[in-house]
N, C-alpha and C positions, 0 to 999 in steps of 0.2 A: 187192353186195360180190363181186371178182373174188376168187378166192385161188387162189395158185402155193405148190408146197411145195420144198424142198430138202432129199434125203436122204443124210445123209454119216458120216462116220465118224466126228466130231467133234459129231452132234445131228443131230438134226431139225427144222428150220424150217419155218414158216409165215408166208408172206409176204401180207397181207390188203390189197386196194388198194379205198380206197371212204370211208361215210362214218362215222369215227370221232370228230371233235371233240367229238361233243354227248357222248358216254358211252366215253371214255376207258379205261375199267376192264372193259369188256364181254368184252375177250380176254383179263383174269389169267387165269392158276389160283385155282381158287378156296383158302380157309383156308392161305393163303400172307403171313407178312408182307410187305407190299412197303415196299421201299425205292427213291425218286424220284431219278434225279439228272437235273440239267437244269444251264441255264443262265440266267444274269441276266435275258437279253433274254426268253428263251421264259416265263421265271418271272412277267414283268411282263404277258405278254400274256394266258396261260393258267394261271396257277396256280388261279383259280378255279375253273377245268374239272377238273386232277387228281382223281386218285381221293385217295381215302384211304389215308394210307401212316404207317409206324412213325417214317419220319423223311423229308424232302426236303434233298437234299446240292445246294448252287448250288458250280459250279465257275468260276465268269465265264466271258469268252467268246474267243475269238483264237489263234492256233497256239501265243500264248506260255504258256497253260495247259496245253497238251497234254503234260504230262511226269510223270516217276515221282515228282515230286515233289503234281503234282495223286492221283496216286494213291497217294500214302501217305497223303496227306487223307483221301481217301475209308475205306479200310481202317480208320483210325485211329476215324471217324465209327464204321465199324462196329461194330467191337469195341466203342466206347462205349454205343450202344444194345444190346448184347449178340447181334449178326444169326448168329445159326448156320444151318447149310445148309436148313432150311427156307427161308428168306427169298427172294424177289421182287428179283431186281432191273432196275428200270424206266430206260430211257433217253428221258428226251423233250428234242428237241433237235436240233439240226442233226449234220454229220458227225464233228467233236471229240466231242461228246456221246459219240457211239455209238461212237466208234471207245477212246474213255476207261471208257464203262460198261462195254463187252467184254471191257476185260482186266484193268481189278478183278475185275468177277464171274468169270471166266476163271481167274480166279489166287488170291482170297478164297477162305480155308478148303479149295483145290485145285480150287478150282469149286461156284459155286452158278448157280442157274437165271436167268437172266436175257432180257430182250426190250427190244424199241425202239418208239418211234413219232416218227418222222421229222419235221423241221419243216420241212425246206428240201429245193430240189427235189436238191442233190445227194446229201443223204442218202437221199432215198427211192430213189433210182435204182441207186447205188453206196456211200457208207458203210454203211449199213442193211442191206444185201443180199450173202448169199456168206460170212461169217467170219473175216472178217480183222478183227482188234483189234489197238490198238497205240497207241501215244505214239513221239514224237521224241526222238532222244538225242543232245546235242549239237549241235542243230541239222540234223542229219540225218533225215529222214522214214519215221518208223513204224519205227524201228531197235530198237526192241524191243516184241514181239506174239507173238499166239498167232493158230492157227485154232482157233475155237471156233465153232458156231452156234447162232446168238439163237431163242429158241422160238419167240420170233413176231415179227412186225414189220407195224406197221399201219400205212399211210399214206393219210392225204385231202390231196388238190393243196387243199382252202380253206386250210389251214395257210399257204399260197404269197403269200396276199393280203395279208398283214404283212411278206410281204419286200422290200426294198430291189431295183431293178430288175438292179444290178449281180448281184446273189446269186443271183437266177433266170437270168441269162445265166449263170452260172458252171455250176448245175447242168443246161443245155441242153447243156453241153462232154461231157459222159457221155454224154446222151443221143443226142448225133451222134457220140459213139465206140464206139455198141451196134450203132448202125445202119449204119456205116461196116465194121463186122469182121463182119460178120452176118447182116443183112440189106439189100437191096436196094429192094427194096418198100417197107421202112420208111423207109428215107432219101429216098425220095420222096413218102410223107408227111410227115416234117418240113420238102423242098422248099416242099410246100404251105402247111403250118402258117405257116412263115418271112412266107408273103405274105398268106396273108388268115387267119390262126389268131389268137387271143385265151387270154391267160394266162387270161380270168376265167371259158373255157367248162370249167364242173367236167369233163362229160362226155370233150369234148376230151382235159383236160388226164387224167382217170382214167386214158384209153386210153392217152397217152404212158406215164405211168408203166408202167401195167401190163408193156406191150409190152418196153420196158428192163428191167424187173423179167423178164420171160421169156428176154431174151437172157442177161441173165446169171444167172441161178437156172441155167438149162437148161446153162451150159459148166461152172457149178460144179458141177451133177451129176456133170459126166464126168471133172473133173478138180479135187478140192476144196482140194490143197495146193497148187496150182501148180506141179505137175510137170513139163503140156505146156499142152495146149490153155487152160489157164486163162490161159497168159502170152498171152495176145493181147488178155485184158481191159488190156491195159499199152500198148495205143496209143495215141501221146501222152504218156505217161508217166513213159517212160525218160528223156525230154530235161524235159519241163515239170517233173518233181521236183527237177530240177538251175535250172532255171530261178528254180523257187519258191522254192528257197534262196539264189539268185547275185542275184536281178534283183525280187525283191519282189513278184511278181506274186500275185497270189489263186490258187486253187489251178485252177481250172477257167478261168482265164487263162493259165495256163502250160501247162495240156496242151492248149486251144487252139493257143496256138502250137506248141507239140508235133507236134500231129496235122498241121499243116499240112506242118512240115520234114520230119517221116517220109513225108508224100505226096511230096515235093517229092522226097527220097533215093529213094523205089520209083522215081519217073518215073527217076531219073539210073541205076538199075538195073535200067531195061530190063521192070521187073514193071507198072508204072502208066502208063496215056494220060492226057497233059498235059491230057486232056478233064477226066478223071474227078479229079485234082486241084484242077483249076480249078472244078470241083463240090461240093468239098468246102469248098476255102476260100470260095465265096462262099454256101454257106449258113452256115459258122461267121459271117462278117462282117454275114449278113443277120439272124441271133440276135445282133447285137452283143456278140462276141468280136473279141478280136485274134485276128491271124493272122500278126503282126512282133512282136520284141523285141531291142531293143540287149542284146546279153551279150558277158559278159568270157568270152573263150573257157576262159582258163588255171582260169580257177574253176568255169566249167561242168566239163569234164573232171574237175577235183577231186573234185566231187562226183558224178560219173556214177561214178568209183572207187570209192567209198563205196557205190553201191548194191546193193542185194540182188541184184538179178539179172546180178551181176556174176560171171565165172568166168574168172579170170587174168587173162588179157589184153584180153580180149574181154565184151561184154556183148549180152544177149538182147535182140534191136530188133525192133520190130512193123513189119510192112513191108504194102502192098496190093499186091494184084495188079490188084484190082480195087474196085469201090464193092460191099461184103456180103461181101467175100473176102480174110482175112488171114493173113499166115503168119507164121513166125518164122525171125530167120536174125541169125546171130552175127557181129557186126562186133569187128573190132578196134577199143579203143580209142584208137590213135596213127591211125587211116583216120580215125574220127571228128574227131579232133581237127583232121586236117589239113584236111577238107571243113568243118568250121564257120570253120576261120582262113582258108579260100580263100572264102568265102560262097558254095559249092556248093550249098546249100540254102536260099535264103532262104524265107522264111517264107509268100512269098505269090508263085505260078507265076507264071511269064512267058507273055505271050501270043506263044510261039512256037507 
């Protein structure tokens, strides 16, 4: 069992990467009520593994759950079994899961204790990791959350062997966005992995996670609200959120494509070699992700408006300079808009 910690102002995390399916319950607190929330899918596979808990809350499954209205369910559940701040609360499940348990427990009675165990690889990599909770409001993504940090978070890649292949390519899209702003060396191990790696070597796959769980454990140490250096965890992002709402994409499909136009805009700014672009998208393409998406410009825009890391006019863009080296730099949103309507950026570099 590897473990990484994150220490912030909002908690203290412990992030546990190894094997936990057989005994689920081995990182509570102990003489702690717990209360489970999970999901349909996860409920049908592993409910028999759960621990023992005062009650199990099923939230179903899809973005279209992810709202204040799933979490007045939850609250509502509580109060019913009478959960006062002793209580556990457990998220086992993919990234709705966790990103849904964080901010009931976050906001339940002003805060009660709560942790996750990841089922999917983008959870263990990025929902699960660093503090961010939240739900969608209005169709807009995570527009109401806290930072808070989950006690623990346990994640085994076996969990990965019940997923759908699309779902593991989605949570690969993190993992080449940890290694792209970060590190170097790592992104040529996942080169490697791309050609001759196997989702089912545990080993392997332990390392992946960890390694991502260390890129970003380690920025959220230094920056846990996203002030600075945290917004570089947002490569890919800024477009693919806009995406995920305009164009339908899954969510680790849209910041594929993301990550690829943000290479594609460093090269056109002078920071990125068309080499190291052309690196990027063909290891997204060789984890089969896109790296193209038809968008309506005027709605993309709309919704890049709408986001958090918007400030006036302009909005915080994660840019490379290099492959392991990311910076941040504020573009205007009418630049933006005019380079998506001129297709300055396509999705996928030119072999110039």
């Amino acid at each position: 069992m590897k473990i990484h910690e994150i220490s912030g102002k909002t908690g203290h995390s412990r992030i546990l990467v190894g094997k936990v399916m057989e005994d689920m319950g081995q990182f509570l607190p102990e003489e702690c009520p717990l209360v489970i929330i999970t999901d349909e899918t996860v409920r049908h596979y592993y409910e028999d593994r759960f621990p023992t808990a005062k009650a199990v809350i099923s939230i179903g499954t899809g973005e279209k759950i992810k709202t204040l209205d799933t979490v007045r369910m939850i609250y509502e559940r509580l109060v019913s079994i009478e959960a006062d701040r002793s209580v556990f609360v457990l998220g086992i499940g993919g990234g709705i899961v966790c990103d849904v348990t964080g901010f009931a427990a976050s906001t339940y009675l002003r805060g009660v204790r709560f942790g996750y165990i990841p089922t999917t690889l983008l959870a263990q990599v990025d929902a699960g990791v660093g503090g961010k909770t939240g739900v969608n409001f209005r169709g807009y993504k995570n527009m109401v959350g806290t930072f808070t940090q989950p006690e623990m978070v346990a994640c085994d890649p076996r969990f990965l062997d019940t997923l759908p292949e699309e779902e593991r390519a989605c949570g690969f899209a993190e993992i080449v966005k940890h290694a792209a702003i970060a590190d170097p060396e790592y992104f040529k191990t996942l080169e490697r992995f791309a050609v001759e790696g196997s989702m089912q070597d545990f080993a392997m796959m332990a390392s992946i996670v960890y390694q991502s769980v260390v890129i970003k454990a380690d920025i959220v140490n230094r920056d846990e609200r996203e002030k600075g250096e945290r917004r570089k965890l947002n490569f890919g992002h800024t477009l693919g959120h806009a995406l995920e709402k305009t164009a339908g994409l899954r969510h680790g499909q849209a910041v594929s494509v993301g990550m690829a136009a943000a290479a594609r805009l460093s090269v056109e700014k002078n920071r990125l070699s068309t080499g190291d672009a052309r690196r990027l998208a063909n290891l997204l393409e060789a984890l089969h992700l896109p790296t193209r998406a038809e968008m309506d410009v005027p709605a993309v825009i709309d919704a890049l408006a709408r986001d958090k890391k918007r400030e006036g006019d302009q909005i915080h863009f994660v840019l490379l300079n290099r492959i392991g080296d990311a910076c941040i730099e504020a573009i205007r949103l009418d630049l933006l808009e005019k380079i998506l309507a001129d297709r300055q950026i396509p999705a996928k570099p030119s072999a110039d």
